[in-house]
TORPA-4810 file (N, C-alpha, C, O; in nm, 3 decimals):
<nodes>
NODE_1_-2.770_-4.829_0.046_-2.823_-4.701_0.083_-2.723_-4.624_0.170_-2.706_-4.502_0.173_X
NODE_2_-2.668_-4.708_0.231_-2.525_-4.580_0.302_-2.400_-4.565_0.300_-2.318_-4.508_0.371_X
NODE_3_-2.396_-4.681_0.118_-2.270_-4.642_0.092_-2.344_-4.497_-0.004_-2.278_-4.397_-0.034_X
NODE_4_-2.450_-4.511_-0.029_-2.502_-4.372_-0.118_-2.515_-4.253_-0.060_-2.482_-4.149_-0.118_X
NODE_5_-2.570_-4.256_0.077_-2.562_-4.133_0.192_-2.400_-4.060_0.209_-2.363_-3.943_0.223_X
NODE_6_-2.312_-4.218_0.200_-2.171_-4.148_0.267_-2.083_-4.103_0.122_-1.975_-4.045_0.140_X
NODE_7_-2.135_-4.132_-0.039_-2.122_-4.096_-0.127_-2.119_-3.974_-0.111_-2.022_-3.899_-0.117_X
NODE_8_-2.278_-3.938_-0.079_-2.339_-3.798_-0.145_-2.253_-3.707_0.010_-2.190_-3.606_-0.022_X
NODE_9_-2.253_-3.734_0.125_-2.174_-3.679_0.213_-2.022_-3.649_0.170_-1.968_-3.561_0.237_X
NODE_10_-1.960_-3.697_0.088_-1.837_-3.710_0.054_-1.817_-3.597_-0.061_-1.720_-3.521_-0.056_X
NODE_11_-1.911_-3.589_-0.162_-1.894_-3.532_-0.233_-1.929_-3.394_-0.235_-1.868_-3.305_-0.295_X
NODE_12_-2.048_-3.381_-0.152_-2.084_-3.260_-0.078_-1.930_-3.224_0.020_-1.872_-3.127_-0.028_X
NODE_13_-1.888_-3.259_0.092_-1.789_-3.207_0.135_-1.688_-3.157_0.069_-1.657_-3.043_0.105_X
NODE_14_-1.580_-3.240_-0.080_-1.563_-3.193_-0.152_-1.542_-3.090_-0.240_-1.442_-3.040_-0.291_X
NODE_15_-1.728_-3.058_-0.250_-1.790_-2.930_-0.331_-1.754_-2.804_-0.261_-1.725_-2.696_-0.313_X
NODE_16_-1.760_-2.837_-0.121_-1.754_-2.729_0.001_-1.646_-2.700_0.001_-1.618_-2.582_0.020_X
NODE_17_-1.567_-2.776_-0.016_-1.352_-2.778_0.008_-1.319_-2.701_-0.086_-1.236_-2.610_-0.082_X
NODE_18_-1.396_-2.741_-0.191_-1.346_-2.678_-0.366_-1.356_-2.543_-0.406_-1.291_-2.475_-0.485_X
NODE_19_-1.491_-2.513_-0.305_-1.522_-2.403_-0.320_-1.455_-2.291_-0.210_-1.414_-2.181_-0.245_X
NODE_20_-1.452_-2.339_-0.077_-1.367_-2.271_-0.027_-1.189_-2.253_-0.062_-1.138_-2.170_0.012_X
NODE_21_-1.121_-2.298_-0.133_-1.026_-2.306_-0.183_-1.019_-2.221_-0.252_-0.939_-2.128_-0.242_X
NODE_22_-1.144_-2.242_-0.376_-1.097_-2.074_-0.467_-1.125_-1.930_-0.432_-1.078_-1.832_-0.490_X
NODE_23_-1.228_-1.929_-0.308_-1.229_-1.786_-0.234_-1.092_-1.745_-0.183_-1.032_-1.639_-0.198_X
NODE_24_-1.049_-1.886_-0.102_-0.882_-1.856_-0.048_-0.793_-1.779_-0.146_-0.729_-1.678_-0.119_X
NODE_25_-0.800_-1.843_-0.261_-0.737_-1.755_-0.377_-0.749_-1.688_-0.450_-0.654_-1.664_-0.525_X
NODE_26_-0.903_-1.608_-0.470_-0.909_-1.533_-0.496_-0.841_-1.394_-0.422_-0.796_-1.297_-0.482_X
NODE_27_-0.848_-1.413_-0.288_-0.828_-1.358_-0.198_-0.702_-1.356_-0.169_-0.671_-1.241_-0.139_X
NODE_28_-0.614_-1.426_-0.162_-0.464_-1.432_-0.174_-0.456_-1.316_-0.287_-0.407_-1.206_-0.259_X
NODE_29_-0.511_-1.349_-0.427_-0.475_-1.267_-0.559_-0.495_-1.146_-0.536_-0.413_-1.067_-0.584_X
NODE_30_-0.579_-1.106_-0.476_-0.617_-0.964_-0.450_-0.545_-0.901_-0.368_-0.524_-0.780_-0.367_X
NODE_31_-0.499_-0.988_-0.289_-0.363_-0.911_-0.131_-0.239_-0.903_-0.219_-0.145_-0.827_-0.195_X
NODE_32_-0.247_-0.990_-0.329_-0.045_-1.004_-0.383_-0.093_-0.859_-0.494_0.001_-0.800_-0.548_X
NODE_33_-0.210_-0.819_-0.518_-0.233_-0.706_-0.638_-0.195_-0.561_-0.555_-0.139_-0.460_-0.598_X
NODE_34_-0.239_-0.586_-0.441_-0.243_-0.458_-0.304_-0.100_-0.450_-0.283_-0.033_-0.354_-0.321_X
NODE_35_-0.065_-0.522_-0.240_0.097_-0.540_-0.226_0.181_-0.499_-0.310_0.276_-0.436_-0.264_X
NODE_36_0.173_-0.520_-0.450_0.269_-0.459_-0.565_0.198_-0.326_-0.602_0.277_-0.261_-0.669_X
NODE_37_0.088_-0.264_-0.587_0.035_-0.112_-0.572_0.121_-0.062_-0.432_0.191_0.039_-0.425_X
NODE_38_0.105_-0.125_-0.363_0.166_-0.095_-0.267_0.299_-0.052_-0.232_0.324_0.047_-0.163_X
NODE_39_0.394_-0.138_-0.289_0.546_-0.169_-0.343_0.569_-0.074_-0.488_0.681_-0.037_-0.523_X
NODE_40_0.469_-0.050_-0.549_0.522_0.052_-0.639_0.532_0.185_-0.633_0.595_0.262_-0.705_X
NODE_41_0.435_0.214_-0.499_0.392_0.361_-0.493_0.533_0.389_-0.373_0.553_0.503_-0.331_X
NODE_42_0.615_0.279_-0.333_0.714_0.335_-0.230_0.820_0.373_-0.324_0.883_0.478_-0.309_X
NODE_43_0.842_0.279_-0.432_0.968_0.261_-0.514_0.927_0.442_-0.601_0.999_0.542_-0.592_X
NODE_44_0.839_0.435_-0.652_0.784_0.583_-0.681_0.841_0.683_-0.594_0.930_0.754_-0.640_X
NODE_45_0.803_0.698_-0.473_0.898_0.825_-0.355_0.980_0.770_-0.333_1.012_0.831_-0.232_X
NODE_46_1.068_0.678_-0.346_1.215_0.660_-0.322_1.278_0.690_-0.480_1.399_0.715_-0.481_X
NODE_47_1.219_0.690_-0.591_1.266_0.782_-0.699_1.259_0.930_-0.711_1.328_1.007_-0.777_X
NODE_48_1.131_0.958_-0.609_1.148_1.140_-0.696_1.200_1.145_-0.585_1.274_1.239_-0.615_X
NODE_49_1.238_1.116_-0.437_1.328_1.158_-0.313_1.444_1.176_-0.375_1.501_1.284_-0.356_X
NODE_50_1.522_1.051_-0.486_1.686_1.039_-0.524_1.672_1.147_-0.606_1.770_1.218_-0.581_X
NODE_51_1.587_1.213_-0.713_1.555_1.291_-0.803_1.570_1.416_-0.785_1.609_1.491_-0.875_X
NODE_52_1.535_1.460_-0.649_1.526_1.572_-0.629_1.501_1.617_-0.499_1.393_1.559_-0.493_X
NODE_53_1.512_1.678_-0.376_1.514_1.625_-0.233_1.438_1.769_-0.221_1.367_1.798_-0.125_X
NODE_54_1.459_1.847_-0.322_1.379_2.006_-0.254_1.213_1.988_-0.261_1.126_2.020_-0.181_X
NODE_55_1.205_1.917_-0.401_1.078_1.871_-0.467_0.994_1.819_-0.399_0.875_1.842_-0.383_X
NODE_56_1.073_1.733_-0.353_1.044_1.568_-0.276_0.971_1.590_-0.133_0.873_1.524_-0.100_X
NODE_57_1.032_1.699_-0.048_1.005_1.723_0.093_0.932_1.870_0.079_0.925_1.937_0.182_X
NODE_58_0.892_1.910_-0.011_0.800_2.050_-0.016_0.673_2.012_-0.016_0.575_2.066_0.036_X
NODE_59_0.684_1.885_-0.095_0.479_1.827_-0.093_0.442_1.850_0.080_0.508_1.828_0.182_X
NODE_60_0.300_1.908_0.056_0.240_1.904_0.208_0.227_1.778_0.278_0.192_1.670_0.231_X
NODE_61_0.254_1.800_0.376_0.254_1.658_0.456_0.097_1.675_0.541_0.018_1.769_0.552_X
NODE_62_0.100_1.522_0.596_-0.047_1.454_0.609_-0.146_1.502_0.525_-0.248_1.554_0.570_X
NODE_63_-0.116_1.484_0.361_-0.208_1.484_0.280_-0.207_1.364_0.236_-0.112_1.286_0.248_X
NODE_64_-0.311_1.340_0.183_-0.315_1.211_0.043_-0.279_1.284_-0.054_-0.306_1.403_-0.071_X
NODE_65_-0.182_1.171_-0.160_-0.147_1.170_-0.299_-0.137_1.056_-0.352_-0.132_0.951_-0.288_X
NODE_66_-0.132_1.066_-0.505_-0.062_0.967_-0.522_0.010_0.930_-0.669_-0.013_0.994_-0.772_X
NODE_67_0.108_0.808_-0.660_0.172_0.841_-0.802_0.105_0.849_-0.977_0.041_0.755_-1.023_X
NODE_68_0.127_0.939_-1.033_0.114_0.948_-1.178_0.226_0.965_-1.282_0.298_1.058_-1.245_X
NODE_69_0.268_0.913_-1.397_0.349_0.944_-1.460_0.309_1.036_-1.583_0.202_1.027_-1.643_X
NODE_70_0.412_1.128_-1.612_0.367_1.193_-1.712_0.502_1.304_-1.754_0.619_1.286_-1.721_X
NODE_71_0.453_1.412_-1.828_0.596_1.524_-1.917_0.698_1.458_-1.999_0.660_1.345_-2.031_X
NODE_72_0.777_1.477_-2.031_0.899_1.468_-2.131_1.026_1.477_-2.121_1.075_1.579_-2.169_X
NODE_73_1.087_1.413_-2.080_1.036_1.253_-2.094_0.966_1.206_-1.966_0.984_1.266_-1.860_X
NODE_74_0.916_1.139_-1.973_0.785_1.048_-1.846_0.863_1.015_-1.754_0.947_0.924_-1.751_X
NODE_75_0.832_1.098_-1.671_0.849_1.043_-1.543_0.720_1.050_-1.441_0.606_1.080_-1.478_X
NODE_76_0.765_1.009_-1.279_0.661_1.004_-1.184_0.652_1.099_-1.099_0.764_1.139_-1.068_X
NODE_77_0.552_1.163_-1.036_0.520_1.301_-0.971_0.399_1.230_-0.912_0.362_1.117_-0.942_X
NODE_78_0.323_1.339_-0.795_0.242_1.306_-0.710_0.145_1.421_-0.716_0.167_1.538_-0.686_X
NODE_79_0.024_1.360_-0.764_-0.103_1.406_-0.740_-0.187_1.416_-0.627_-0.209_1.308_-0.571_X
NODE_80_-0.256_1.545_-0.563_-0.362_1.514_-0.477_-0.471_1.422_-0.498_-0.522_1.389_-0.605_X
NODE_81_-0.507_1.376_-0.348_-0.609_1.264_-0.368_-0.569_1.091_-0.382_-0.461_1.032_-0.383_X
NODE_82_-0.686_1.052_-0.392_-0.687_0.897_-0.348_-0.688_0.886_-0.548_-0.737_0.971_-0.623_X
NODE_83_-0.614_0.748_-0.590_-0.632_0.670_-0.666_-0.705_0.573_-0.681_-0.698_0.487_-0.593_X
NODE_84_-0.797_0.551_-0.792_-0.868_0.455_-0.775_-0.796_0.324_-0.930_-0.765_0.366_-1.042_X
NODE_85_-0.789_0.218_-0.900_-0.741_0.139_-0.985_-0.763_-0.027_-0.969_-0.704_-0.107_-0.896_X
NODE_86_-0.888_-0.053_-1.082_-0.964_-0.175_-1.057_-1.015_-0.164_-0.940_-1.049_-0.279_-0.911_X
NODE_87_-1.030_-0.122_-0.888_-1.131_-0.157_-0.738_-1.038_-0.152_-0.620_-1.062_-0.217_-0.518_X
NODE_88_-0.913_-0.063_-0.633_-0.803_-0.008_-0.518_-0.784_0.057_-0.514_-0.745_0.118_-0.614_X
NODE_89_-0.793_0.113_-0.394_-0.767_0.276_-0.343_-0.615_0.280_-0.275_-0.574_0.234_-0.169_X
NODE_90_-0.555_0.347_-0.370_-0.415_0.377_-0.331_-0.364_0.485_-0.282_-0.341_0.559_-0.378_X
NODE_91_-0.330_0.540_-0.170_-0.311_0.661_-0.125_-0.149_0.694_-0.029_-0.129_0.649_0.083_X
NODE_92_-0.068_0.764_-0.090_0.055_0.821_-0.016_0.060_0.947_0.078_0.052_1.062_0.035_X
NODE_93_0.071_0.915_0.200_0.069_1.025_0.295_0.222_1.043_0.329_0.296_0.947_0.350_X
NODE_94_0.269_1.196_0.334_0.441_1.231_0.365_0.376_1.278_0.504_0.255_1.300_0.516_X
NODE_95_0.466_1.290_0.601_0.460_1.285_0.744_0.600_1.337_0.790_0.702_1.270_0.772_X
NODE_96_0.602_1.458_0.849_0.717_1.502_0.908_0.786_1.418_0.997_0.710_1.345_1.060_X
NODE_97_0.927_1.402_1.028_0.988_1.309_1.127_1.028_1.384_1.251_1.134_1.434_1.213_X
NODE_98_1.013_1.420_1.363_1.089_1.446_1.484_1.185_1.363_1.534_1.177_1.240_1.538_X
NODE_99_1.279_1.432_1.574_1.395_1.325_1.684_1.408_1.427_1.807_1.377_1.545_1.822_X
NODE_100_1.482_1.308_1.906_1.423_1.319_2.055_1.589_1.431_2.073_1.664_1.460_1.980_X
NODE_101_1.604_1.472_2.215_1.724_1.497_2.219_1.877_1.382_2.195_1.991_1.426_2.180_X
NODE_102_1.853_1.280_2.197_1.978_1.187_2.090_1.961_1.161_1.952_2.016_1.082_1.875_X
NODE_103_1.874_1.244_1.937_1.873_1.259_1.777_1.788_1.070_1.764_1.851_0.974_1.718_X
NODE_104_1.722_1.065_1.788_1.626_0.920_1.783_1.482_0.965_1.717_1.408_1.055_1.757_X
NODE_105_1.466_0.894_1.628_1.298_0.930_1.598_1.228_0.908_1.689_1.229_0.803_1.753_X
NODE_106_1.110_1.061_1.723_1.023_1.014_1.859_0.936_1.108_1.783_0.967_1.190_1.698_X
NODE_107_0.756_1.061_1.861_0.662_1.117_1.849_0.658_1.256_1.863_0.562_1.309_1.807_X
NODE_108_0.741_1.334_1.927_0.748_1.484_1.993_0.909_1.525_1.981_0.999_1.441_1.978_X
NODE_109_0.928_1.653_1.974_1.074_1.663_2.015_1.083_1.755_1.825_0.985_1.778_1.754_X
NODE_110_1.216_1.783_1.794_1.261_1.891_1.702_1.221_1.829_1.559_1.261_1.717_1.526_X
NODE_111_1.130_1.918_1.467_1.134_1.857_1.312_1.260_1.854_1.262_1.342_1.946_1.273_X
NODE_112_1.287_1.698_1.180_1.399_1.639_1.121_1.380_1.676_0.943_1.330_1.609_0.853_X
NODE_113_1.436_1.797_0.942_1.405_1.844_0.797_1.437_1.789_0.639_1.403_1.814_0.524_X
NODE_114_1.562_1.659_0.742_1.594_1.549_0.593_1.532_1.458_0.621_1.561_1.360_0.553_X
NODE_115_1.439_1.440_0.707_1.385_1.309_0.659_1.248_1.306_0.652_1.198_1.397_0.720_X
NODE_116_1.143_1.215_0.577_1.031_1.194_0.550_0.950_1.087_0.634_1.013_0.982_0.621_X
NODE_117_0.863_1.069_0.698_0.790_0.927_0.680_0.724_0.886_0.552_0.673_0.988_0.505_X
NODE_118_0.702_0.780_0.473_0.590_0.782_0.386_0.524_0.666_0.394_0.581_0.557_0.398_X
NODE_119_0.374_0.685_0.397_0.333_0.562_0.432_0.222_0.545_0.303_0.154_0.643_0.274_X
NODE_120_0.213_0.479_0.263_0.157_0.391_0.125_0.000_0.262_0.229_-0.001_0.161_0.299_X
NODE_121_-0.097_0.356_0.173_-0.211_0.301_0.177_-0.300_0.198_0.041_-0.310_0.262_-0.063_X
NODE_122_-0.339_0.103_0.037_-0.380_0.058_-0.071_-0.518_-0.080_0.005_-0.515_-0.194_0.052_X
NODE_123_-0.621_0.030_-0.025_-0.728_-0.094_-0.006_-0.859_-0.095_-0.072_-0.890_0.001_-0.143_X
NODE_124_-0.960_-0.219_-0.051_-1.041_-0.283_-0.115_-1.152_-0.368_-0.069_-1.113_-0.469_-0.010_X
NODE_125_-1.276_-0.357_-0.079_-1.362_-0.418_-0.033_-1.401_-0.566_-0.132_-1.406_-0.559_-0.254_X
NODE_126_-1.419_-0.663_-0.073_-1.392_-0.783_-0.146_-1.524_-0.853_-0.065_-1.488_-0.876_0.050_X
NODE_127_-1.635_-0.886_-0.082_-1.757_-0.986_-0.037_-1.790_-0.880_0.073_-1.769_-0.919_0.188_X
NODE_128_-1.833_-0.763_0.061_-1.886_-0.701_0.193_-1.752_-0.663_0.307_-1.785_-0.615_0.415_X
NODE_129_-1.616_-0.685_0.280_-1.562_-0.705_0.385_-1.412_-0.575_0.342_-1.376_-0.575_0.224_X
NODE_130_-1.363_-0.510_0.409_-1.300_-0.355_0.367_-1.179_-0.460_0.430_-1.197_-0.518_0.537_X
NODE_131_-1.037_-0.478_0.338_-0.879_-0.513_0.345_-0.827_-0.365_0.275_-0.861_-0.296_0.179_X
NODE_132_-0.729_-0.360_0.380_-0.592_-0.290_0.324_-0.447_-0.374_0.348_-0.419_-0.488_0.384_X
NODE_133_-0.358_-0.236_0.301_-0.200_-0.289_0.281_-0.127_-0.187_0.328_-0.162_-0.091_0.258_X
NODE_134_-0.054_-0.154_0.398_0.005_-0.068_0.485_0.142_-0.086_0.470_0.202_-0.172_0.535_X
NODE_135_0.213_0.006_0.369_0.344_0.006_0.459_0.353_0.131_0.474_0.284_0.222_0.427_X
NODE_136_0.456_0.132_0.554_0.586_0.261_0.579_0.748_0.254_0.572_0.818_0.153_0.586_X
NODE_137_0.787_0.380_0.548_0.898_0.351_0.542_0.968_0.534_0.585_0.898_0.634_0.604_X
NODE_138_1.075_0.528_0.588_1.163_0.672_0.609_1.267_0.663_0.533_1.352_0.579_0.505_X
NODE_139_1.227_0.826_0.493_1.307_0.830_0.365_1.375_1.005_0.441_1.336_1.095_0.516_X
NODE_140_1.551_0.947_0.321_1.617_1.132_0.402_1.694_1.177_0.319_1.741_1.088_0.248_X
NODE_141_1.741_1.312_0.289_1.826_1.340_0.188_1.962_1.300_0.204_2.048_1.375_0.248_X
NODE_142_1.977_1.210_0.177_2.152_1.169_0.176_2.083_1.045_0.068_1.977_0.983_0.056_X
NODE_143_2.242_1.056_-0.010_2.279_0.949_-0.104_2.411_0.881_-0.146_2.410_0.791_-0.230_X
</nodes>
């Protein structure tokens, strides 16, 4: 009887392990899906930035956009608004840059007219619970 208790304890634990394991990875899968939305929508404004720098820095800044491909031949351009894709909200905000008097990026101080912030939003609610993916990066007209 308690090698049968420490059986059924054993295997119940197991069940519990097994099962927490594939939430782990589901959940991993879903951060590495955020991540390459994420990673594509930068590689996206670091193409139409090399493409074209008048184009590139005229979009309104602190808006949402985000990438679409399309025209003749196909390329990528930026739409207003949030993307939705499988159950991810992907969103690119451009952000003016200031530098300080040494010419340093600072919160306050003179707009830096070659350069961009862009920061790449991408998130998802997964069991009741809201994840995102955040990067940023600065982007400037020189090549």
């Amino acid at each position: 009887m308690i090698a049968a208790a420490i059986i059924s304890l054993s295997l119940a634990s197991l069940g519990f392990l097994g099962n927490f394991a594939i939430g782990i990875q589901a959940h991993l899968k879903q951060n590495q899906v955020a991540n390459n939305l994420a990673v594509e929508a930068m590689e996206v404004a670091k193409a139409a930035k090399n493409e074209n720098w008048v184009n590139f820095s005229s979009l309104a800044v602190d808006t949402e956009y985000h990438p679409e491909k399309g025209g003749d031949p196909i390329k990528w351009f930026f739409s207003p608004g949030t993307e939705i894709i499988n159950g991810f909200s992907r969103r690119i905000i451009f952000s003016q840059v200031f530098r300080d008097g040494n010419d340093d990026i600072s919160d306050i101080g003179t707009v830096d007219s070659n350069t961009r912030k862009i920061t790449v939003v991408v998130s998802w609610n997964e069991k009741g619970r809201y994840y995102e993916v955040k990067l940023d990066s600065y982007l400037t007209n020189w090549k």
